[in-house]
N, C-alpha and C positions, 0 to 999 in steps of 0.2 A: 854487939848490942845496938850500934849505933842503925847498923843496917837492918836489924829486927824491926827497930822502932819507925826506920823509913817506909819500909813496907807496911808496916801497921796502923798509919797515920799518913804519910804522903804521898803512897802510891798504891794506894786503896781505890781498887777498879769499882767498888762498889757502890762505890758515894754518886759517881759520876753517871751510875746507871740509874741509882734511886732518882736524881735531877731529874733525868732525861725522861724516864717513865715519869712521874711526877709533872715535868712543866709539858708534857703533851695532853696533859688534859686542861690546860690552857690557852682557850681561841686566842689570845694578844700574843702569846709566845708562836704558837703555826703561822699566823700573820707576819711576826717578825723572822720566822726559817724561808717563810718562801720569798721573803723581800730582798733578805742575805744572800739565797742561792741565787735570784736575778740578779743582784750587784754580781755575785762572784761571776759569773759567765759572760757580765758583758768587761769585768775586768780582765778574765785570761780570754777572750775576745780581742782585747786591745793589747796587750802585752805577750803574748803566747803561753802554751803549756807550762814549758820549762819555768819561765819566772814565773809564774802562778803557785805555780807548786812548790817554789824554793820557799817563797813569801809565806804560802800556807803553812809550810812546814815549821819556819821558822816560827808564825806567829803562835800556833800551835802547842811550839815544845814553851813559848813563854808564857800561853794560856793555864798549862799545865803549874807551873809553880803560882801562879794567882790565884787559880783553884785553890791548892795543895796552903798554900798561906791561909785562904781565907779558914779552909778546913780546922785547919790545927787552930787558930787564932779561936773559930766557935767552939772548939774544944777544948777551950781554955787552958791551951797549951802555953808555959812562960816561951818567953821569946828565944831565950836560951837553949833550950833544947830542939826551937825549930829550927835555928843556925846549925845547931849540932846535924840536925836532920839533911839540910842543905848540904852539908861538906864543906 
């Protein structure tokens, strides 16, 4: 049950695509993608590939649970069941 309910509230690929469709039709959001990908290139510029990619990765998989909170949270999910959700 526990892992039903992850899937059907935390690791819901679908949420994440309605966003992205959604905030492209936002000129201040395209401004802020292309301003992210110039930091990012002149950051793996200074540091190389490999840390770049550790970094991203990392920050990534913790971008995923702030998502995934904020989700359940507007879903009026109690707090309880999103720890449950967590493991």
């Amino acid at each position: 049950m526990q892992q039903l309910l992850a899937q059907l509230f935390w690791l819901n690929g679908e949420v994440p695509e309605a966003v992205e469709r959604f905030l492209d039709t936002v000129p201040s959001y395209q401004a802020a993608k292309r301003e992210y990908e110039q930091a990012a290139r002149q950051i793996e510029a200074a540091v190389g590939l490999p840390a770049y990619e550790d970094y991203f990765a990392k920050l990534a998989d913790f971008g995923i649970y702030l998502q995934g909170g904020y989700y359940a949270f507007g879903l009026g999910l109690r707090q309880e069941l999103i720890r449950q959700m967590l493991g």
